[in-house]
N, C-alpha and C positions, 0 to 999 in steps of 0.2 A: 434593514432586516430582510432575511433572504425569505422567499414569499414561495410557499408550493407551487408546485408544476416549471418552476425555475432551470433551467438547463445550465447543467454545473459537468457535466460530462460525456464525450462523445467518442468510443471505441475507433482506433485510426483503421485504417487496411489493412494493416498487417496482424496487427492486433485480432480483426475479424477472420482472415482467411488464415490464419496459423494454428487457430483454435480447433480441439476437438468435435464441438459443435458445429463447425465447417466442413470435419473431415467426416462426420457422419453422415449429412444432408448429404455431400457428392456422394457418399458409398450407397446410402438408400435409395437416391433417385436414378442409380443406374440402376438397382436391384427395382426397384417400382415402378419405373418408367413415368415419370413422376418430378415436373418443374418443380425441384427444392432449391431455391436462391434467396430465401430470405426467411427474417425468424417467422412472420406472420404465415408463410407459407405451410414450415415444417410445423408450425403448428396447428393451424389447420389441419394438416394430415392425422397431428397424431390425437386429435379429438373427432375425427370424422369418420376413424380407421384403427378405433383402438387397437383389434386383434393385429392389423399388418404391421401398425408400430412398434408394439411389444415385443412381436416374432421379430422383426428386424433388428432392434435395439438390443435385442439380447443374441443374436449370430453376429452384429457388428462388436459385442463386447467382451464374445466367446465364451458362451458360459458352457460352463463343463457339466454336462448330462450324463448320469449315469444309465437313464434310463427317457427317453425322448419322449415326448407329448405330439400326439397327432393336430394339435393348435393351440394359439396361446388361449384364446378366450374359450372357455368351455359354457359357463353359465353368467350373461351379461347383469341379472336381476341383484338389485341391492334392497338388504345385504342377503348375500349368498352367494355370490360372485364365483363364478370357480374358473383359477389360473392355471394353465399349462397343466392338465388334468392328466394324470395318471405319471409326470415326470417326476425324476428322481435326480437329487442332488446333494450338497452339503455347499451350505454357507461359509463355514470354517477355510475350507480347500481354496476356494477364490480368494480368500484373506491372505492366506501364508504364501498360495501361489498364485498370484494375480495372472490374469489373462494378457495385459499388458507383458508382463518383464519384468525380475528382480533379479539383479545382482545378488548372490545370496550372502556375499562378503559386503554388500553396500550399508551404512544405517537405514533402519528398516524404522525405530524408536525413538527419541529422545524424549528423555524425564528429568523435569526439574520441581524442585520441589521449593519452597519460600525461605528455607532455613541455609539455602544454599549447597544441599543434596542434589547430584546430579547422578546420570546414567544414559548411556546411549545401548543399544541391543540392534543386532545386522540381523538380518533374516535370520540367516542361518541359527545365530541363538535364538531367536525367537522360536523358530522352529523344535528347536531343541530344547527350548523348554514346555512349548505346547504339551509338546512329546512326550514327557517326563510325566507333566499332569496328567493328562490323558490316561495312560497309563495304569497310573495312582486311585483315579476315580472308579477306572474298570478294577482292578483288586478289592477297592472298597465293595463293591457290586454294587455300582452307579450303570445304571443302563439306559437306552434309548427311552425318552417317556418323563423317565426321573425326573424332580427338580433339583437344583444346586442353589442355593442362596450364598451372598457374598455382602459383608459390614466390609466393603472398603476404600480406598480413596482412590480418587484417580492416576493411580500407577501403574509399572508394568504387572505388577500380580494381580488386578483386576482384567486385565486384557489377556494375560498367559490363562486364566482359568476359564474368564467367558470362550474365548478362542477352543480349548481343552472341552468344556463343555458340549459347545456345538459338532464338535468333530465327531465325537462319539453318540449324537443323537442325542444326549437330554437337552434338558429346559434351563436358561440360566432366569435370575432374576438379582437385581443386587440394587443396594441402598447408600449411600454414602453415609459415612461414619461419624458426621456431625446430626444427623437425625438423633431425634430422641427417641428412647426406649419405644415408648408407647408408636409411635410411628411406625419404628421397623415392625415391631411386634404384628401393626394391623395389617401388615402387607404380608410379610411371611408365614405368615400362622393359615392364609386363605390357598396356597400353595402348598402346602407340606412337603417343606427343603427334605430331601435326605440324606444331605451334606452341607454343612454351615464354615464356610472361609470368613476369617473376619481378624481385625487388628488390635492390637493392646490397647492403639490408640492411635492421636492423629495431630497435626500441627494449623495452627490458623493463626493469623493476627500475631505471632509473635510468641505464640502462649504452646504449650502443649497441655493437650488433654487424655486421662487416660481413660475409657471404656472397659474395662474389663472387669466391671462389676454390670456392665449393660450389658455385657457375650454371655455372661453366665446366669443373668436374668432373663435375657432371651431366647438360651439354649434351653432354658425349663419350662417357657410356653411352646417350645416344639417335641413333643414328643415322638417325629417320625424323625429326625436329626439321627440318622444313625452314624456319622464321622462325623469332626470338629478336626480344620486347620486353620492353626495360630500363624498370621503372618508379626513377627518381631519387629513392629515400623517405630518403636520411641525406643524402647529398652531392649537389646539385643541379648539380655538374661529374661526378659518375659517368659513367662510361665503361665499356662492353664492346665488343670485336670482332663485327665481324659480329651488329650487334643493329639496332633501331630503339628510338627511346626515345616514352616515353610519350605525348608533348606531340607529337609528331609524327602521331602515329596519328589523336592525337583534333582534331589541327590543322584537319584537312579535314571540312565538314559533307558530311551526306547525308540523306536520306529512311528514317526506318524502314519496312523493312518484317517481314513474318514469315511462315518457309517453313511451307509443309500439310504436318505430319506426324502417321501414325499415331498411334492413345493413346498403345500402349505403345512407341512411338520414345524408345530411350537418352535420357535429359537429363544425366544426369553421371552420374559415378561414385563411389563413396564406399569405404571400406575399413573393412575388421574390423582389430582390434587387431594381429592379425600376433604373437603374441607365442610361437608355436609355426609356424615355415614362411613362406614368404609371407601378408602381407596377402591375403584377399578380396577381388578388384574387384567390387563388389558394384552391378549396374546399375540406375537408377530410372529410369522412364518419364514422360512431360512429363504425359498425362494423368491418371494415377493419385498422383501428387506433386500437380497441382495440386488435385485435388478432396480429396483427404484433405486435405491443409495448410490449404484454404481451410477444411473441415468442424473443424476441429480449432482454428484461428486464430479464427473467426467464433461458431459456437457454442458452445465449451469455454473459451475463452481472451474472447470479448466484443470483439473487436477489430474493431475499422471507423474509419472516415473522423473526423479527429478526436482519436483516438490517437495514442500515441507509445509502440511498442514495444520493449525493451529485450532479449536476452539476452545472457551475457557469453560468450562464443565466441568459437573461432580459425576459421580457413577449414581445420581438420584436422577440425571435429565435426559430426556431423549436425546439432547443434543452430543451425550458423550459414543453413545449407540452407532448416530451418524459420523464421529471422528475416528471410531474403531474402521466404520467402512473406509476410510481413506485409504488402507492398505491393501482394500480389494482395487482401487483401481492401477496401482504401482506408486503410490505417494507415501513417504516416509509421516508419520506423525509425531507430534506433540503435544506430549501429555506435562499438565501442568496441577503441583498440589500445593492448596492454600491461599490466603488471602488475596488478589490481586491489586491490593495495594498496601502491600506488604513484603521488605528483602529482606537478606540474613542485616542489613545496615539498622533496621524497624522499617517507620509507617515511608511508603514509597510510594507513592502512584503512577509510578512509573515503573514499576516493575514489569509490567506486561510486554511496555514498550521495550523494555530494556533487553528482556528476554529476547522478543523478535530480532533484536538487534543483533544477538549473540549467538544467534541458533541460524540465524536465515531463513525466519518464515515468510512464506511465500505467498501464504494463505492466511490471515490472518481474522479470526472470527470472536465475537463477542457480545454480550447484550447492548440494547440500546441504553439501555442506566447504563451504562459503563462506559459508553462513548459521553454521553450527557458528563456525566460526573466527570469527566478529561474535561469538557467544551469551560463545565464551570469554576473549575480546578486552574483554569489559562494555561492551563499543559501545552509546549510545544516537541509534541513528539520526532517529529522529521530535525527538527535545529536541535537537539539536543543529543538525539544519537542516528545511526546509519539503518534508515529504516527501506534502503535501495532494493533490498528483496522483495520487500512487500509488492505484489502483483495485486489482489484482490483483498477486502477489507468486507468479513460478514456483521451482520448486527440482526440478531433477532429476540425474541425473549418480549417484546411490547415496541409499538409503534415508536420510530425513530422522528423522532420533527426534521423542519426543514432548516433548520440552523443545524442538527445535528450532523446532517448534510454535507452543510457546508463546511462545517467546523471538516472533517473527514479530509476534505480536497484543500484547506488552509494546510492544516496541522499534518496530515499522514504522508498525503502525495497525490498531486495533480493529475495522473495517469494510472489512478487507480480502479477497479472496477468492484463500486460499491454495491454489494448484494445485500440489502434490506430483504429480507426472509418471514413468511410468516407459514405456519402449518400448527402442530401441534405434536403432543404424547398418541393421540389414538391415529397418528398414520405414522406415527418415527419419521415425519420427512414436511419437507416444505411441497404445498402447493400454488404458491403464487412468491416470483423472486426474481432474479437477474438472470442474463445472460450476455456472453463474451459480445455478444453481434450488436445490445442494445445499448441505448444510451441512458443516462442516471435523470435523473430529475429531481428536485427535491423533496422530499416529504414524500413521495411515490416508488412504490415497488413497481419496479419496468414490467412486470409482464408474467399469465400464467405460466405453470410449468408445464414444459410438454406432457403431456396425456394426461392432465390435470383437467379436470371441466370443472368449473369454477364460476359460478354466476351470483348475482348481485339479486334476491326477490325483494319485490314488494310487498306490501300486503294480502295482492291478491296473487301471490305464488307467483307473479310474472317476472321474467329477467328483465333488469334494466339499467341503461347507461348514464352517468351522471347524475345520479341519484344514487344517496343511502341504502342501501337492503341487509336485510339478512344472507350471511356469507352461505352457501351451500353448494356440495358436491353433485352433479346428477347424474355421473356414469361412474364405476368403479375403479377405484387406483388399487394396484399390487398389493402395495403395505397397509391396505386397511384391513383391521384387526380379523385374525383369525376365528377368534370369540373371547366372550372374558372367562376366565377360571369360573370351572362349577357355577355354569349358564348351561348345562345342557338343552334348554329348549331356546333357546338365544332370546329371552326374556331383555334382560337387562340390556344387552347390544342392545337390541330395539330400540328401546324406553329411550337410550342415551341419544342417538344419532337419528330415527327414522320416525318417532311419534308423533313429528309437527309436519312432515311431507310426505306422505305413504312412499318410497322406491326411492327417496333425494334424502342426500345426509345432510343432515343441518349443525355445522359446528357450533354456531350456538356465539360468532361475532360480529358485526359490522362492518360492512364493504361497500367500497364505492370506487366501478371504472371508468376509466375515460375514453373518451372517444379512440385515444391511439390504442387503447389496450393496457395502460397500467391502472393500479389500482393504488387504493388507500386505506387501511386499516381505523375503526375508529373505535376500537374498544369491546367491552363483552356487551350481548343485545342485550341481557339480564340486567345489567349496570347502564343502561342509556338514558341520558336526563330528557325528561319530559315535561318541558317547562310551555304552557298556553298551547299545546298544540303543538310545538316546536320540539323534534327532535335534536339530540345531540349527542355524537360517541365522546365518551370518557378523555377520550385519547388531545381530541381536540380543548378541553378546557386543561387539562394537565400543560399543554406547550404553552399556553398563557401565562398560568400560574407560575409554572416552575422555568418562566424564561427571565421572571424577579432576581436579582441577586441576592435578595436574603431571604427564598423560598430553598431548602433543601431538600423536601419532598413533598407531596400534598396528596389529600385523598379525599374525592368528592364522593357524597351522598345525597339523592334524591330520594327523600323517604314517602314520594308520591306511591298510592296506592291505584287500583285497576279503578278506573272510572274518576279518581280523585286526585288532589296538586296536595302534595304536604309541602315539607319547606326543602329551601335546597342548602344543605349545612359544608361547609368546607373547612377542615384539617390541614393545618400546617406545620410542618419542621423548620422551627426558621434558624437562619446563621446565627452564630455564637454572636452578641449584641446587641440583636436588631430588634425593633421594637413592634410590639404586636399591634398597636394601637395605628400607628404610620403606614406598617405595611399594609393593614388589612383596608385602608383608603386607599394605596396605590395602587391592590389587586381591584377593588372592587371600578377603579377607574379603567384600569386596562381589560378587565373583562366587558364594561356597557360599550366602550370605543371599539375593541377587537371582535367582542363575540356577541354577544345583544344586552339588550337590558331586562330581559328577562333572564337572563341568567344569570345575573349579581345575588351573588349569595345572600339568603336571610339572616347566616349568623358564620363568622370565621373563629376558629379557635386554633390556638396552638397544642399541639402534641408533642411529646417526646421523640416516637416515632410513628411511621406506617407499618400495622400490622401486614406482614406480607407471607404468602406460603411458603413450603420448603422450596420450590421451583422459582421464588423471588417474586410472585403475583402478588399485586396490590388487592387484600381482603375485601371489595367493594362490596358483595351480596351479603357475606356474613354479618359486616358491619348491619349494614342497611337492617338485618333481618333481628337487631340486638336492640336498635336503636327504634322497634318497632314494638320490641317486648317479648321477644322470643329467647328464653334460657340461653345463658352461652352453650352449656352441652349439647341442646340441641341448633343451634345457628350456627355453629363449627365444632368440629372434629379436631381438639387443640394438638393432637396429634400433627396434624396437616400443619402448622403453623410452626414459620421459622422462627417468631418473638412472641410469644405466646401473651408474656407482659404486656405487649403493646395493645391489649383489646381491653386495658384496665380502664382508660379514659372516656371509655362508651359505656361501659357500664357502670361507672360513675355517673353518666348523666341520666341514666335512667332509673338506679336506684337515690339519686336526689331531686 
């Protein structure tokens, strides 16, 4: 059993000096005067020194200023942070003309879709279709400020309009198409889109779905929706009233151009899970998105001109936000729609793999369920197809274990460089992950991110090393939110991030570094079992459980109250066969041996499934808060939830 802190990978020389994050350090430390020879060094710098890092990282990555800021850091205090104050920019413009280089005849796109739909778009068209939208939305009388909403999947018509959006100054926000009604509805309705893009419908699993009784249910909770375009994605005769359709929009050429706006000018909007109340409209700004993303894509991730970046995403996750940035740094992308284990052949789980294989991803990113699910699937991706491109392998979305690890450097490739990622939706970016210089370990994310400040408290709000704490930020990053929608006195920001540390953002999970500098995720501090005194992240009894072969998935609750031990109950998905009564002795044996004997469950049952949110989070507080006697409508927002069914068997046991 491969055991955390394990060393399973060490970047050669080449490897390290060839890297972008090589070529930054020499370009900085001549510009600073300034020993940069090693990761702990530049990072150091760039938590000691936010304001000269910033300025530096963004003259080494050439960002185009319309309008220059006399420094980057204006206002250090959080939140209120103020970035390169009084500059002027467009996010869009670094996308279509990256500061690196684009061929403009090179693939700039690739789209594939589950049903065996493909498409590749070179700059040039991409630009050209920008163009067209752009355009379209100015005639609508979409102007700087506006919102645009978008029901679509992850293709190029979500990328040609978000792109289109930003160029001209408004706001995007977009949902993916397998959300349900009431979902979209609570996120866009807090925005007032004044343009709605959205599809007939959508493909998953094999199946096709049509939507078009949810556009026209949801165009009627928007009453500021002054245009409706129809993108034609199932049925190429699709029809809506009062819409325009896609092929029309993009029918008419134009000229790009891109309006001057403020750094921190809205770019979209993104949302929190929503699983208690409305979603969070949670706003990013053009400048602070692009120079994090770029710093994050370029140095941490090795991505440039050449590449071909992958993550599996819907247009509902931040994560799709950061793959759109790929093209600001000169890296072609890969967009992918539909099931991921699922081909035009049916049920494949290897589809993803396959894909890589065919496209030549370079970069290849994904949740940690989804490497899990390969590890217990016996997937051998590298022997089965040519998976020689792959450079680097992401996995974020919940803590990856350390067989997950391993499985990675068995199954993918030996000379890979695995970035375990964690950050969230309210910064769109990881603060704590890999880099090209450091080496992998098991179970452990290598290392903060540059100008991340990232500590580990204790109780008594102290940093500390090798120890549990609550995860928190103490100086400010770019991409931390602008504000959330109609927060004008920044009420709700507060509450969210700054209530429990006056001036420190408190994400709200479990962290623990180690002496060299990596870290370990252990779950939500909300959801942390508290069994005799003894803490424990989530995250750590899940690798237990779900390392059973006839565990499928599992979902632990601690229904302890403040001051008080209730019982500790655990949920299982077991394999088609297996028997509940067997396994629930094997778990309970591998959890007193592995993890303590306080923490063997009071009662195991089986489930159908784990209720999980739209963003694929395991339900743990909602449940918790059902199972204590709290109304579903108010313990979750079923809106927020990806199986809504799945929360039948908790309250089953509380109404028996």
């Amino acid at each position: 059993m491969t055991r955390e802190g394990d060393l399973l990978w060490t970047p050669d020389e080449q490897r390290r000096s060839s890297s972008r994050l090589a070529a930054f350090m020499a370009w900085a430390a001549a510009r600073e005067g300034r020993t940069l020879n090693t990761y702990d060094e530049v990072l150091a710098w760039s938590l000691e020194d936010l304001e000269g890092f910033w300025s530096s990282f963004a003259d080494w990555y050439g960002v185009r200023w319309q309008t220059t800021a006399p420094r980057a850091l204006g206002r250090a205090e959080m939140p209120g942070a103020e970035w390169f104050p009084g500059a002027r920019l467009n996010y869009a413009e670094h996308v279509l003309y990256p500061p690196a280089g684009a061929d403009k005849d090179a693939v700039a796109v690739v789209f594939a879709r589950e049903d065996g739909s493909r498409r590749t778009m070179t700059w040039r068209e991409l630009r050209t279709e920008v163009a067209a939208v752009r355009r379209w939305l100015v005639d609508a009388g979409v102007g700087p400020g506006d919102r645009v909403a978008a029901l679509l999947p992850n293709s190029p018509h979500a990328l040609v309009a978000m792109l289109a959006t930003a160029a001209l100054g408004a706001v995007w926000s977009s949902c993916s198409p397998d959300f349900g009604p009431q979902a979209v509805a609570d996120r866009f309705t807090q925005i007032e889109p004044v343009v709605l893009l959205a599809v007939d419908g959508y493909h998953y699993g094999g199946k096709q779905f049509d939507i078009t009784a949810t556009v026209k249910a949801l165009r009627a909770q928007l009453p500021s929706v002054r245009a409706t375009v129809l993108v034609r994605y199932l049925d190429e005769n699709a029809t809506l009233d009062q819409s325009t359709t896609w092929d029309d929009v993009v029918a008419r050429p134009a000229t790009i151009e891109f309006e001057s706006v403020p750094f921190d000018a809205p770019l979209y909007v993104l949302y929190s899970s929503g699983t208690t109340g409305l979603p969070k409209p949670i706003v990013h700004g053009h400048g602070g998105i692009l120079i994090e993303h770029a710093k994050q894509l370029a140095l941490h991730l090795d991505l440039g001109p050449g590449d071909r970046f992958f993550w599996f995403s819907t247009t509902g996750w931040m994560m799709w936000n950061l793959l759109v940035s790929g093209l600001a740094v000169g890296a072609a992308i890969v967009l992918y729609d539909g099931s991921p284990a699922h081909s035009v052949t049916g049920p494949d789980q290897m589809a993803l793999w396959n894909l890589a294989a065919e496209v030549g991803i370079t970069s290849f990113g994904v949740s940690a369920p989804y490497l899990q699910a390969c590890m217990k699937a016996e997937l051998h991706p590298a022997r089965d197809v040519d998976l020689s491109s792959i450079r680097s392998v992401g996995s974020t979305g919940a803590p990856l274990p350390p067989e997950g690890f391993a499985w990675v450097y068995e199954e993918v490739g030996d000379d890979v460089m695995l970035s375990s990622l964690s950050g969230g939706t309210d910064v769109c970016t990881a603060f704590v992950g890999g880099a090209p210089m450091l080496p992998v370990h098991a179970g452990e994310i290598p290392a903060r991110l540059l100008g991340c400040k990232v500590e580990a408290y204790d109780d008594s709000a102290h940093p500390v090393v090798g120890e549990v704490g609550e995860l928190v930020i103490t100086a400010p990053m770019p991409s931390m939110p602008v504000m959330f929608w109609n927060d004008p006195d920044g009420t709700r920001l507060h509450e969210a991030y700054f209530d429990v540390y006056p001036g420190v953002w408190r994400h709200g999970d479990w962290i623990k570094f180690t002496e060299r500098g990596s870290c370990v995720i252990y779950g939500r501090s909300d959801s942390t079992l508290n069994r005799g005194g003894v803490r424990m992240g989530t995250s750590e009894f899940y690798r237990v459980v779900e390392d059973s072969p006839d565990v499928v998935d599992s979902l632990v609750i601690d229904t302890s109250a403040v001051g008080t031990e209730g019982r500790l109950l655990l949920f299982i998905v077991l394999r088609d066969g297996a028997d509940l009564d067997a396994v629930a002795a094997d778990l309970k044996t591998r959890i007193r041996s592995q993890l303590s004997p306080r923490h063997v469950p009071d009662e195991i049952r089986a489930i159908p499934e784990v209720p999980r949110t739209l963003n694929n989070k395991k339900c743990e507080v909602p449940v918790k808060r059902i199972l204590s006697g709290v109304p579903l409508d108010q313990a979750v927002s079923e809106g927020a939830l990806a199986n809504p069914r799945a929360m039948q068997p908790f309250l089953a046991m509380v109404s028996g």
